[in-house]
C-alpha positions as CSV (number, residue, x, y, z in Angstrom):
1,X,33.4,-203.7,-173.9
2,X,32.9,-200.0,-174.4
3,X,29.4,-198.4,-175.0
4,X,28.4,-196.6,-178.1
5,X,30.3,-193.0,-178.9
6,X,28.1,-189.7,-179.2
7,X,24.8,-191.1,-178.1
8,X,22.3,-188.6,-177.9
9,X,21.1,-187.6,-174.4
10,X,17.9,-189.4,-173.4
11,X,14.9,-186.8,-173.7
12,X,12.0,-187.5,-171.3
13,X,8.6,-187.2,-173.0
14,X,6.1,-184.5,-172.0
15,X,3.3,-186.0,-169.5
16,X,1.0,-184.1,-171.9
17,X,-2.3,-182.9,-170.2
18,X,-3.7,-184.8,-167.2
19,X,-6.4,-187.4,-168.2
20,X,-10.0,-185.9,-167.9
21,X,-11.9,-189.1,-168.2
22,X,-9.0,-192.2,-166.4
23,X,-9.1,-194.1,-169.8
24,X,-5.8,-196.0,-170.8
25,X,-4.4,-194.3,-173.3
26,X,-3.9,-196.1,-176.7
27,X,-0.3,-197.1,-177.3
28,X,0.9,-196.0,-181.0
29,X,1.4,-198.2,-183.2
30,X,4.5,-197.4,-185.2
31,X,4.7,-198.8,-188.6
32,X,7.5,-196.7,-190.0
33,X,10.7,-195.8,-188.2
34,X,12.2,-192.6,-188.7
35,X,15.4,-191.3,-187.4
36,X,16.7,-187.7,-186.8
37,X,20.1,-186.7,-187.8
38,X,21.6,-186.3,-184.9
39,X,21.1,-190.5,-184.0
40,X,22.2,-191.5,-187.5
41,X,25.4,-190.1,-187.1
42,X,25.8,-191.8,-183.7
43,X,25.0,-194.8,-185.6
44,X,27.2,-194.5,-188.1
45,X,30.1,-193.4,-185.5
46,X,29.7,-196.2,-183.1
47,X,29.8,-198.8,-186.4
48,X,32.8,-197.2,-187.2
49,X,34.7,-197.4,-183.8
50,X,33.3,-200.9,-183.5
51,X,31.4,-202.9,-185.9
52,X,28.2,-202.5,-187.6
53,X,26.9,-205.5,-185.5
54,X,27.5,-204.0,-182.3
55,X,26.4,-200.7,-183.5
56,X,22.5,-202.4,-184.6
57,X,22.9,-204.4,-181.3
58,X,23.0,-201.1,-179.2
59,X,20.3,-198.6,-181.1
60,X,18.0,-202.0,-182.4
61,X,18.7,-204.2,-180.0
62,X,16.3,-207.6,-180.2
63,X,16.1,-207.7,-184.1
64,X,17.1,-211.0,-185.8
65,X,16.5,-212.4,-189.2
66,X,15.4,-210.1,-191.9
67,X,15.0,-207.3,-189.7
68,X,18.8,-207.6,-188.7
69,X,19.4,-207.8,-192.2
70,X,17.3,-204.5,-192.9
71,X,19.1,-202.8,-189.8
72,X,22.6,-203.4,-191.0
73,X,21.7,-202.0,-194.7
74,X,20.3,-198.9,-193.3
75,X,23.5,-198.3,-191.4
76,X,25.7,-199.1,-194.3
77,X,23.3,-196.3,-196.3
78,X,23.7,-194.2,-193.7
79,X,27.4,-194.6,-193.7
80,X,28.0,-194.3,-197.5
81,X,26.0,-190.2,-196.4
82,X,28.6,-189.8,-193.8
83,X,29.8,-186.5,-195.2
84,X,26.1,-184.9,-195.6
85,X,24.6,-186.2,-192.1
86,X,28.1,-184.9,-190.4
87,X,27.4,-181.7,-192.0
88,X,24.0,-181.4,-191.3
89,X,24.8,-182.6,-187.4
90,X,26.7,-179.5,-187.3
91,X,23.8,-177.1,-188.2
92,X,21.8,-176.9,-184.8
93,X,18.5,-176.0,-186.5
94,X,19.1,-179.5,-188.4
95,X,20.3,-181.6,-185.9
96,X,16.9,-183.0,-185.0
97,X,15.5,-183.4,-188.7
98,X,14.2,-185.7,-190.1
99,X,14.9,-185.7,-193.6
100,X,17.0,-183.6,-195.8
101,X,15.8,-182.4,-198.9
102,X,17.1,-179.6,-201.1
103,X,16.6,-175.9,-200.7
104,X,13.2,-174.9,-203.0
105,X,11.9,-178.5,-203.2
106,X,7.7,-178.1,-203.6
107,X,8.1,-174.6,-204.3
108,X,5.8,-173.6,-207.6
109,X,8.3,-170.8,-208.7
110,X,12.0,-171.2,-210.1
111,X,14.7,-170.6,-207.5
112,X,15.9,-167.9,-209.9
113,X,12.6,-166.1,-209.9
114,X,12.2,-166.1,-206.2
115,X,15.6,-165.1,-205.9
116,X,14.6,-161.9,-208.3
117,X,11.6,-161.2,-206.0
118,X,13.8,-161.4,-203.0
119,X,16.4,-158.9,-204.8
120,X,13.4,-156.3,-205.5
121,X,12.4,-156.3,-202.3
122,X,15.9,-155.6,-201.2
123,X,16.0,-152.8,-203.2
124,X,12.9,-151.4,-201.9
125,X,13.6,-151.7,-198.5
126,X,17.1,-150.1,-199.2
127,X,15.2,-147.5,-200.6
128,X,12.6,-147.1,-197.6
129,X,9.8,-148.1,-199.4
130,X,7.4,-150.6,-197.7
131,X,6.8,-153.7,-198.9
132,X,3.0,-155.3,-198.0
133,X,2.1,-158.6,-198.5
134,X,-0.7,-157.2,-201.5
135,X,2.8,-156.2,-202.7
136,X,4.6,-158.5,-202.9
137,X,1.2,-160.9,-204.3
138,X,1.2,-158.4,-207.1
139,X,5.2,-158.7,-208.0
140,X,5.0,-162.7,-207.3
141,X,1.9,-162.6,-210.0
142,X,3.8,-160.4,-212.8
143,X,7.0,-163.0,-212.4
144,X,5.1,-166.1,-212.3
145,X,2.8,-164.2,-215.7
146,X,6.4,-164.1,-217.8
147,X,7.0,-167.4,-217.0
148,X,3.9,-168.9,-218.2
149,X,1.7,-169.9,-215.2
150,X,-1.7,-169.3,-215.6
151,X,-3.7,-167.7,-212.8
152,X,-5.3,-171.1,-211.9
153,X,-1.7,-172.4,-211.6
154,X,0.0,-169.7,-209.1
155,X,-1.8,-167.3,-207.2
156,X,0.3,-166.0,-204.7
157,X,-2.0,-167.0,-201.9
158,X,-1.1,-166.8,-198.5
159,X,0.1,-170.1,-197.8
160,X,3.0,-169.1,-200.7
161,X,3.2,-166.1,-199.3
162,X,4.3,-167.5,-195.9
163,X,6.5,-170.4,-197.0
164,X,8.3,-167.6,-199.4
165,X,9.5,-165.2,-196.7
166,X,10.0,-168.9,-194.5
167,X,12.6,-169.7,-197.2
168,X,14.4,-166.5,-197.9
169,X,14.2,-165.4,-194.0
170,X,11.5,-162.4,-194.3
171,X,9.6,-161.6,-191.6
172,X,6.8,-159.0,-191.7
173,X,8.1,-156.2,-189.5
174,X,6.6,-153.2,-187.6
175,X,8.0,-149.5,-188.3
176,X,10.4,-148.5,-186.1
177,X,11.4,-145.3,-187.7
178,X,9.7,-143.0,-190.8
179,X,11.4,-140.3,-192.6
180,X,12.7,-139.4,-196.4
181,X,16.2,-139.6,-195.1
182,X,18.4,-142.7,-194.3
183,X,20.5,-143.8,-191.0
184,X,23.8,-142.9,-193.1
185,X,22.2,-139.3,-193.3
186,X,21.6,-139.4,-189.4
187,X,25.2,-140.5,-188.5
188,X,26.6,-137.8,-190.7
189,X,24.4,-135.5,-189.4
190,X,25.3,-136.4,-186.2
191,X,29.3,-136.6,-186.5
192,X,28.8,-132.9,-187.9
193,X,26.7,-131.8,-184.8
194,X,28.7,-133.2,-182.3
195,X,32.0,-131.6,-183.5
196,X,30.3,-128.2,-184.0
197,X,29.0,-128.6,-180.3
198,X,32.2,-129.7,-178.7
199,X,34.5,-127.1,-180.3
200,X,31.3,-124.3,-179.1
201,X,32.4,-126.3,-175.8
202,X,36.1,-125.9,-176.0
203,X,35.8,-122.4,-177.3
204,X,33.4,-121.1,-174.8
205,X,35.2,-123.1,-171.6
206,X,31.5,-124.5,-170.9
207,X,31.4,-127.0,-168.0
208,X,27.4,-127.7,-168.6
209,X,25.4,-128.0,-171.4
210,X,21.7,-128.7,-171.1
211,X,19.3,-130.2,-173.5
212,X,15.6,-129.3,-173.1
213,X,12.6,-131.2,-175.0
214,X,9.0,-130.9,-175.1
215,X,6.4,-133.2,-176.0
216,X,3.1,-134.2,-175.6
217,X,1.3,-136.7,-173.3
218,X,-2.3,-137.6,-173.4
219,X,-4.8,-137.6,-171.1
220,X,-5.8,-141.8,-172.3
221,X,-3.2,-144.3,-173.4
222,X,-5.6,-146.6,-174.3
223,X,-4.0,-149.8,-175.7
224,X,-4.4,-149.9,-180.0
225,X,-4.3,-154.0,-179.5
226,X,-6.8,-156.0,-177.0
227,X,-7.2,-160.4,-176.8
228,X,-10.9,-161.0,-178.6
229,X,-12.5,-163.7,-180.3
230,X,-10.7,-165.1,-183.6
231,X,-12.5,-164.1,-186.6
232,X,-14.3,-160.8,-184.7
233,X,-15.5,-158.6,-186.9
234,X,-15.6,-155.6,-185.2
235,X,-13.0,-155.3,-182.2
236,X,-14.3,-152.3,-179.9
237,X,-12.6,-150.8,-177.3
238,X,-14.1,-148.5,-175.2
239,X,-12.7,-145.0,-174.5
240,X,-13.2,-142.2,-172.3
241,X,-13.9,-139.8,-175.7
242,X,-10.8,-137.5,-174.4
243,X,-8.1,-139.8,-176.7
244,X,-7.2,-136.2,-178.2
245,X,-7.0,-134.5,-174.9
246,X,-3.3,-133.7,-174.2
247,X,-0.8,-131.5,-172.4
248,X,2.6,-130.3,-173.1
249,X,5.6,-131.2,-171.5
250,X,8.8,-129.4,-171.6
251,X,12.1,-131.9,-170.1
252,X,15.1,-130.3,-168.8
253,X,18.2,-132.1,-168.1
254,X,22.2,-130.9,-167.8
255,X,25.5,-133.5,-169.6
256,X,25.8,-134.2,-165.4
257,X,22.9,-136.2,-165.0
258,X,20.9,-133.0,-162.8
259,X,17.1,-133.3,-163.8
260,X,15.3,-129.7,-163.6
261,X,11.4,-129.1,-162.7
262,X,8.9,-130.0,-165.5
263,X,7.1,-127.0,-167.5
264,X,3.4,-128.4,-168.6
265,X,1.5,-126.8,-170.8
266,X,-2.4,-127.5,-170.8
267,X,-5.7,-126.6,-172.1
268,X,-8.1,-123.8,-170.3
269,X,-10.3,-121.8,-172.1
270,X,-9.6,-118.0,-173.0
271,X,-11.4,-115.7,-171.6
272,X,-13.7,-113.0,-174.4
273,X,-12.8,-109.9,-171.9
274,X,-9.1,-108.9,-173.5
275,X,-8.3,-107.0,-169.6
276,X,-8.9,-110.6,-168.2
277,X,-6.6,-112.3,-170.8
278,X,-4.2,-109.8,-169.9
279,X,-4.4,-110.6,-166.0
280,X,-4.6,-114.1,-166.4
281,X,-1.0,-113.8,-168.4
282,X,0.6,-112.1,-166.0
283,X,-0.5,-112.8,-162.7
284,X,-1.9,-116.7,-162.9
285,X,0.0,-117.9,-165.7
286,X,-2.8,-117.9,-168.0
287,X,-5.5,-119.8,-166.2
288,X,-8.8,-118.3,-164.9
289,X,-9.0,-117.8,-161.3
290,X,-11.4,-120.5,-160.5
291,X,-8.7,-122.6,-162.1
292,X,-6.0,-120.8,-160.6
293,X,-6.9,-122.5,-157.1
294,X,-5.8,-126.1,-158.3
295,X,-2.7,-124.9,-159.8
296,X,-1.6,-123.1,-156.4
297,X,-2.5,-126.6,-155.2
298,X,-0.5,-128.7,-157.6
299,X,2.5,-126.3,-157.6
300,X,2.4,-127.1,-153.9
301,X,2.4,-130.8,-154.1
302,X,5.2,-131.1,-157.4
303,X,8.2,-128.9,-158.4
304,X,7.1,-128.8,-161.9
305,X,5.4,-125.2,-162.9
306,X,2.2,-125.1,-165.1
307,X,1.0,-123.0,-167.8
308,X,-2.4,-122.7,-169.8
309,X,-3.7,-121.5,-172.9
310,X,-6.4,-122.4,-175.9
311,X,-4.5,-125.0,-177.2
312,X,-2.2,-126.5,-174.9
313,X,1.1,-125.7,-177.1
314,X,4.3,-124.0,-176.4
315,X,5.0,-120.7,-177.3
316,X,7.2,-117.9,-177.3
317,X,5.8,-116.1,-173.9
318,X,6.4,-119.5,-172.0
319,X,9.8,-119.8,-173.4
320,X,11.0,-116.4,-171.8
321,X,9.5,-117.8,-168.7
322,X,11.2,-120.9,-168.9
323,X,14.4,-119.1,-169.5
324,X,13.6,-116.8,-166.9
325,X,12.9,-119.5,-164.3
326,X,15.6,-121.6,-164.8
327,X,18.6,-119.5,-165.5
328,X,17.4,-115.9,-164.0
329,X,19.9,-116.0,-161.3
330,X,23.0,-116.2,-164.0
331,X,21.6,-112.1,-164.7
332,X,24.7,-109.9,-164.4
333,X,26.7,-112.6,-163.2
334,X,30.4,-113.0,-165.4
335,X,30.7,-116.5,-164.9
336,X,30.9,-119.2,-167.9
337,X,28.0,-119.1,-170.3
338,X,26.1,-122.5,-170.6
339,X,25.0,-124.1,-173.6
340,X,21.0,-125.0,-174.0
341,X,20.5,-127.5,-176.7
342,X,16.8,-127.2,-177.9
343,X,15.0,-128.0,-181.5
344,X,14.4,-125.4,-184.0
345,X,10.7,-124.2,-183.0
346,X,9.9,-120.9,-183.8
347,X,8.6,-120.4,-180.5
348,X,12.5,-121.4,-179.3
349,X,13.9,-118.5,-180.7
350,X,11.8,-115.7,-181.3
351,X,14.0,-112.1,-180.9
352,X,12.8,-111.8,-177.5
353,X,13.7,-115.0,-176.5
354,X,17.3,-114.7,-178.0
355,X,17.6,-111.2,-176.2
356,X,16.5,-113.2,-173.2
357,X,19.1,-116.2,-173.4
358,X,22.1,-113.3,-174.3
359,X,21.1,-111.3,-171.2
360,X,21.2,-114.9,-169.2
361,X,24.5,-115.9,-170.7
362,X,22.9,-118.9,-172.2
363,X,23.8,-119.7,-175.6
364,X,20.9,-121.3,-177.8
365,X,21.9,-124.0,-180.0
366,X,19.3,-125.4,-182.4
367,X,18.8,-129.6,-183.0
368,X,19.4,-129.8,-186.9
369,X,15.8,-130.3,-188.1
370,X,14.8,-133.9,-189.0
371,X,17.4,-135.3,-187.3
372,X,16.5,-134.8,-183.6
373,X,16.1,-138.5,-183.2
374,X,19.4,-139.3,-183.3
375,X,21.2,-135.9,-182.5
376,X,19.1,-134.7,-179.1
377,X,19.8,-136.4,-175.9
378,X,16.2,-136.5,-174.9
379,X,15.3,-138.6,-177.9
380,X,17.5,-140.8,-178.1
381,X,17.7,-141.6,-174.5
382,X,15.4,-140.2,-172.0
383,X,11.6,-140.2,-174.1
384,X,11.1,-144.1,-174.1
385,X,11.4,-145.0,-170.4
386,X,9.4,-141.6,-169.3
387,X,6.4,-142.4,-171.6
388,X,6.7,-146.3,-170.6
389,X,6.1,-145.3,-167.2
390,X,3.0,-143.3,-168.5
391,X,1.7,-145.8,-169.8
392,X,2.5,-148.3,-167.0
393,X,0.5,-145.5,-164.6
394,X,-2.5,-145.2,-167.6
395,X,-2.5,-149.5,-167.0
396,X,-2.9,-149.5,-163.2
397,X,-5.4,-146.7,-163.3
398,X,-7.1,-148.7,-166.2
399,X,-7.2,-151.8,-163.6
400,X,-8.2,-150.2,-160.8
401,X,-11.4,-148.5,-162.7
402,X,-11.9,-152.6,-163.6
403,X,-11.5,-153.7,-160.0
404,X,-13.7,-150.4,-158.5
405,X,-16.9,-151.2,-160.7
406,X,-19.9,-152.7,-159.1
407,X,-22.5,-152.7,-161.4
408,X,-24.3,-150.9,-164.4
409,X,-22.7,-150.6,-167.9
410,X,-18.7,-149.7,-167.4
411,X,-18.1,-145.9,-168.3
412,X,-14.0,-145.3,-168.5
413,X,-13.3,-141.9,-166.9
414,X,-10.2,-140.4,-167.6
415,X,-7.6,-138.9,-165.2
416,X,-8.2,-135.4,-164.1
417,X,-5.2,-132.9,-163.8
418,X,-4.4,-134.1,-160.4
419,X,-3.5,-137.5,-161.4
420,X,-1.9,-136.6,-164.6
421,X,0.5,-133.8,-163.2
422,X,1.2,-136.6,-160.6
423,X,1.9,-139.2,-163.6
424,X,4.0,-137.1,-164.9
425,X,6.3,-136.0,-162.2
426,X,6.4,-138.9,-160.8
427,X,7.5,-140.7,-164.0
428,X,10.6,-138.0,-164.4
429,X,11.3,-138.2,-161.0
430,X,11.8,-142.3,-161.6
431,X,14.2,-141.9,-164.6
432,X,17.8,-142.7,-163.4
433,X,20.7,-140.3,-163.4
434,X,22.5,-142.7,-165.7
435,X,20.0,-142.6,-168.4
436,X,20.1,-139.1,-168.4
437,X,23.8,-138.8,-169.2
438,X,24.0,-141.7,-171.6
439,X,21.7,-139.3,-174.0
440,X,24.5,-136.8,-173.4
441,X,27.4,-139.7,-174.6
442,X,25.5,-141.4,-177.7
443,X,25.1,-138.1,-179.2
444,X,28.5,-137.6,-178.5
445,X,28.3,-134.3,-176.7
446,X,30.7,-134.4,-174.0
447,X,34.1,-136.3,-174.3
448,X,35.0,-138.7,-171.6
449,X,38.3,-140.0,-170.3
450,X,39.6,-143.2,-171.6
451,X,39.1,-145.0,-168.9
452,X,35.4,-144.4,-168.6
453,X,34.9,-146.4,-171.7
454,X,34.3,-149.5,-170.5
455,X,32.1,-147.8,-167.2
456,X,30.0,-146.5,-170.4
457,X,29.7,-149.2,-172.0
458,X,28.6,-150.7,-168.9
459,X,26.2,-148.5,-168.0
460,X,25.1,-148.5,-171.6
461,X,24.2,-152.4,-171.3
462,X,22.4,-151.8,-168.4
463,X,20.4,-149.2,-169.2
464,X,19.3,-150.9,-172.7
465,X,18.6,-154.4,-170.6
466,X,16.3,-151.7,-168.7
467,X,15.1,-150.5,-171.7
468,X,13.7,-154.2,-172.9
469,X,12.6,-154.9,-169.1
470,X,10.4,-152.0,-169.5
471,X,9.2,-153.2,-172.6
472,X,8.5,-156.8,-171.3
473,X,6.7,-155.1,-168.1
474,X,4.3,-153.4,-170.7
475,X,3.3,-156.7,-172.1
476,X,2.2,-158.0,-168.5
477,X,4.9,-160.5,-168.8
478,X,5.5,-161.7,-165.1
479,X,8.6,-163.3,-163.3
480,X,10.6,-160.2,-164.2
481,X,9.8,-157.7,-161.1
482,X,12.9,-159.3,-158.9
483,X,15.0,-158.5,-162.2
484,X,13.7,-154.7,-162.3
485,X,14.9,-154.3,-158.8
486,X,18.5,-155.9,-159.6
487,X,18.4,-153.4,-162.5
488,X,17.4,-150.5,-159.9
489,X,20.2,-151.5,-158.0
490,X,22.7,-151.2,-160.9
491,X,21.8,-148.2,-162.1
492,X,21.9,-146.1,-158.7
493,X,25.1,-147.9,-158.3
494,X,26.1,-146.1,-161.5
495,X,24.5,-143.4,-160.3
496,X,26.4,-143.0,-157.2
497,X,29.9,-143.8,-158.8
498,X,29.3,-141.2,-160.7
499,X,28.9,-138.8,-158.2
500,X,32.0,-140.3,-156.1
501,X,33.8,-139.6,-159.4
């Protein structure tokens, strides 16, 4: 005799947690049978293909009199629902229920009013505008006003809140992105930069281009979140009081994937004697000399060059020098110019700076404003794994401080210029060649063959998988550092195909 058609497969309970105090445990005592949906409809199938007697003999085997009788009218039931259990069998997230009830059953407002609240908050968020949970209390209130319920009878609490945005499939989500304009705006803006830039390309026979970026990195990345005792009042977490404390970092990096020494910026104090201001300027790049020692030191040790002044920020004195350092040797040559994409600082293109660049054969192109996000290579590609490393570095140095104290009240220290110069060469030094010219490709800055589409998009998956790796390694999640060096392995492949190529 055959055996019963689409039987579920046999799910082993959990051992639960190991008994403390060797007690039996209690068997339950089950008074009401329940059955998911997935079983009813293998029920209902085997009574088909068979009989309804073999099919209560298989799934309630050893029932006779009235409980036959009971068994055999719950299949019938069950087979007179064929057509709503099959198509809730095909749903996964209902396979295992239950019990089926309609969508808004125990909900307080209409299904037309919620509807209406989920339609303004649409609108909103088309709109930009966020929507908080006091918000949305406020606009649930008004709706439930006009339609008669007291305030004793709806209040919007929590508990609403929650089974609300459980119904309609809102979620409370972090920003990823501010701004008064949309992503329609960006991808515009984009298409119009990237045309403009290619045809300068074309026009100009430019085999490079190069896309420079400067931002800042603190001295602390202390994290904004830390595990503590439900219901804390007050969460403290303890700095070094230098969480303002910063330098500046300017990135350099060509459409071939060629990364160029770092220029830092950081803080020293000026000098009152304007002769000494004037010496430090030009002959120690603006530090004092008992400073200057430790530069000499660090520009020994790392390729990047460093700068200082009042208030660690770029300006138009370091530009030439940056020009100058990078691209002095194209002075008097008649070779092709080169294209250096940068955003549109004032400090970028002051009149001596654009005198500079047209001595250099460089031609300055400016980020459009507001939309460097999506139109500069170093934001959309390069920022997020350097500054996750940063903060991987600020995390070990964290622990180590943990593991190094002995005794006494714990005072967090924070790096000095030594470590952080090292941090941060270090961390550009670790970003792949492939991430650098995938920046270059999703702004859509230099063309590539056809047949490098699916390379790119290649590449591309494996440099966003790298991307969420990084992520997850931030988070201490563990069991993923044989996967990192798998992804390593991927991209220097990429890397080095790219150079065979």
């Amino acid at each position: 005799m055959a055996g019963p058609t689409d039987r579920p497969a046999h799910h082993r309970k959990a051992p639960g947690r190991p008994s403390i105090k060797k007690k039996a445990r209690k068997k339950p005592s089950f008074k009401i049978n329940t059955f998911s949906i997935a079983k009813k409809l293998c029920v209902i199938n085997t009574a088909r293909d068979h009989s309804i007697a073999y099919a209560s003999q298989c799934f309630f085997p050893g029932l006779t009199g009235t409980q036959q009788k009971t068994a055999w009218k719950r299949i019938y039931r069950w087979e007179q629902q064929r057509q709503i259990i099959q198509q809730a069998a095909s749903e996964p997230s209902l396979r295992q229920k239950k019990s089926l009830r309609p969508f808004g059953t125990s909900a307080t407002l209409p299904m037309e009013a919620e509807e209406g609240i989920v339609n303004w908050v649409n609108d909103l968020r088309v709109d930009g505008i966020p929507v908080s949970h006091q918000l949305l209390q406020s606009r649930a209130l008004e709706v439930a006003r006009d339609l008669g319920f007291s305030t004793s009878e709806f209040k919007g609490s929590p508990s609403w809140r929650k089974a609300f945005m459980s119904r309609w499939r809102l979620s409370m989500r972090a920003r990823s992105r501010s701004g008064q304009l949309s992503l329609e705006h960006g991808e515009a803006t984009l298409a119009a930069f990237s045309e403009r830039i290619r045809g300068i390309v074309r026009t100009h026979d430019i085999d490079c281009v190069y896309n420079a970026d400067q931002t800042g990195i603190n001295y602390e990345y202390v994290p904004k979140k830390t595990i503590d005792a439900t219901g804390a009042k007050t969460v403290w977490i303890k700095g070094s009081g230098h969480e303002k404390d910063r330098i500046t970092a300017m990135l350099m990096a060509d459409s071939n994937g060629v990364k160029y020494p770092l220029f830092l910026v950081m803080k020293t104090a000026e000098s009152k004697i304007a002769k000494v201001v004037k010496e430090n300027l030009s002959t120690r790049n603006g530090f004092g000399r008992y400073v200057w020692d430790d530069i000499e030191e660090l520009h020994e040790r790392h390729p990047s060059r460093l700068y200082g002044n009042p208030t660690a920020w770029w300006n138009g004195h370091i530009s030439l020098q940056f020009l100058t350092y990078h691209f002095g040797h194209r002075r008097g040559t008649a070779g092709k110019p080169v294209l250096l994409l940068w955003d549109d600082f004032s400090a970028h293109f002051t009149e001596e700076v654009v005198a500079l660049a047209n001595d250099l054969n460089v031609l300055l192109e400016k980020i459009p404003p507001t939309f460097t996000w999506i139109c500069q290579p170093a934001d959309v590609a390069w920022m997020k794994p350097f500054k996750c490393t940063l903060r991987r570095r600020w995390v070990e140095y964290l622990r180590m401080a943990v593991e190094n104290h002995k005794e006494g009240a714990f005072q967090l220290t924070p790096p000095d210029r030594f470590d952080l110069v090292e941090w941060v060469n270090t961390a550009w030094d670790d970003l792949p060649r492939a991430t650098i010219v995938s920046g270059f490709r999703k702004c859509g800055l230099i063309e590539l063959a056809p047949s490098a589409d699916v390379d790119s998009m290649v590449e591309d998956l494996a440099i966003d998988a790298a991307h969420v790796l990084e992520s997850l390694l931030q988070c201490d999640a563990t069991g993923f550092e044989e996967l990192a060096s798998d992804l390593d392995d991927v991209e220097s492949g990429d890397a080095e195909s790219s150079d065979e190529a």
